[in-house]
C-alpha positions as a printed Julia matrix, in Angstrom:
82×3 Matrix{Float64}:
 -165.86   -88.78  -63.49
 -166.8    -92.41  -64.29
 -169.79   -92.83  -62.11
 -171.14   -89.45  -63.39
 -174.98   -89.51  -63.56
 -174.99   -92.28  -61.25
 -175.84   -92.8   -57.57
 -172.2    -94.28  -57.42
 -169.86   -92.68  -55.89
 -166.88   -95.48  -55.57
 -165.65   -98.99  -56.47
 -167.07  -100.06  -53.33
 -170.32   -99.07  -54.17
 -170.35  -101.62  -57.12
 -172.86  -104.41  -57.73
 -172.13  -107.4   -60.17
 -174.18  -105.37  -62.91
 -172.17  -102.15  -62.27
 -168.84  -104.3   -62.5
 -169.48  -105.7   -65.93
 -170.91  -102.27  -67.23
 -167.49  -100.65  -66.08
 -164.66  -103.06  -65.98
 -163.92  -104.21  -69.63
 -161.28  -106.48  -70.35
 -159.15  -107.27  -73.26
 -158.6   -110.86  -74.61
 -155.21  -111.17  -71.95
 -157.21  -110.02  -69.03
 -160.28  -112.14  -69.29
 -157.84  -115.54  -70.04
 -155.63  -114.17  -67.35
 -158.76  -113.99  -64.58
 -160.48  -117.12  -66.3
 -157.18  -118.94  -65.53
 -157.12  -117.49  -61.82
 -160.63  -118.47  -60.86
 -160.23  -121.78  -61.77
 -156.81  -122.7   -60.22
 -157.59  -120.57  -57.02
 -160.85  -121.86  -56.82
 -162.35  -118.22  -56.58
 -166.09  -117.11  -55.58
 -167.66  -115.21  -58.03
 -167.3   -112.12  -54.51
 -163.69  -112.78  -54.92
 -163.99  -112.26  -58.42
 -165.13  -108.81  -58.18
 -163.51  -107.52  -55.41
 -159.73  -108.91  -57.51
 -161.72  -106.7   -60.14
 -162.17  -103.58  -58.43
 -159.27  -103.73  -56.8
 -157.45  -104.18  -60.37
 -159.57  -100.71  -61.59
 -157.65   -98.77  -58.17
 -154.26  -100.22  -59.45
 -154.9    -99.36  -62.99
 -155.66   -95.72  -62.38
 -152.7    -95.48  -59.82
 -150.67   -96.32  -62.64
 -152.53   -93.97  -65.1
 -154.19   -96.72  -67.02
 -157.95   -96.06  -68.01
 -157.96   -99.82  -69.01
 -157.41  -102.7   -66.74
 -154.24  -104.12  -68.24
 -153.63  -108.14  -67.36
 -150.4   -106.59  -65.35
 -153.06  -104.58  -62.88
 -154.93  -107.87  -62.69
 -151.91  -109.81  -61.53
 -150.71  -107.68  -58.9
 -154.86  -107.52  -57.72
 -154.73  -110.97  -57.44
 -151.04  -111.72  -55.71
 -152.96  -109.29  -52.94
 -155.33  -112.35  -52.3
 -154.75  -113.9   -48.77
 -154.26  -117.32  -48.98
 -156.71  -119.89  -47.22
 -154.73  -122.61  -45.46
């Protein structure tokens, strides 16, 4: 229902300009994901795939937002580089 009267038909499908259009974040999320990218060191692809991936927890859960708990568990999914 949210990519109604668009050609998108997944999260996979998502650009950067679809991503910010669709994945709001409250004050806790954006300092939780600021934080993140900084101390991982994280592309801006790894950025957005942590983000989609947080949506797809967040509706498994039966959250419409994306809460900063969705976000963390997104993120602990990361594989490490050694």
């Amino acid at each position: 229902m949210r990519f109604e009267g668009t050609d998108l038909g997944s999260n996979a499908g998502m650009g950067p300009t679809q991503i910010r259009t669709y994945y709001q974040l409250d004050v806790a999320g954006r300092a939780l994901i600021r934080q993140a990218m900084h101390s991982l060191q994280m592309t801006a692809r790894a950025f957005h795939r942590v983000l989609k991936l947080s949506r797809t927890i967040a509706k498994l859960a039966g959250s419409d937002p994306i809460e900063p708990p969705h976000l963390a568990e997104a993120l602990q999914y990361r594989r490490r580089r050694w």
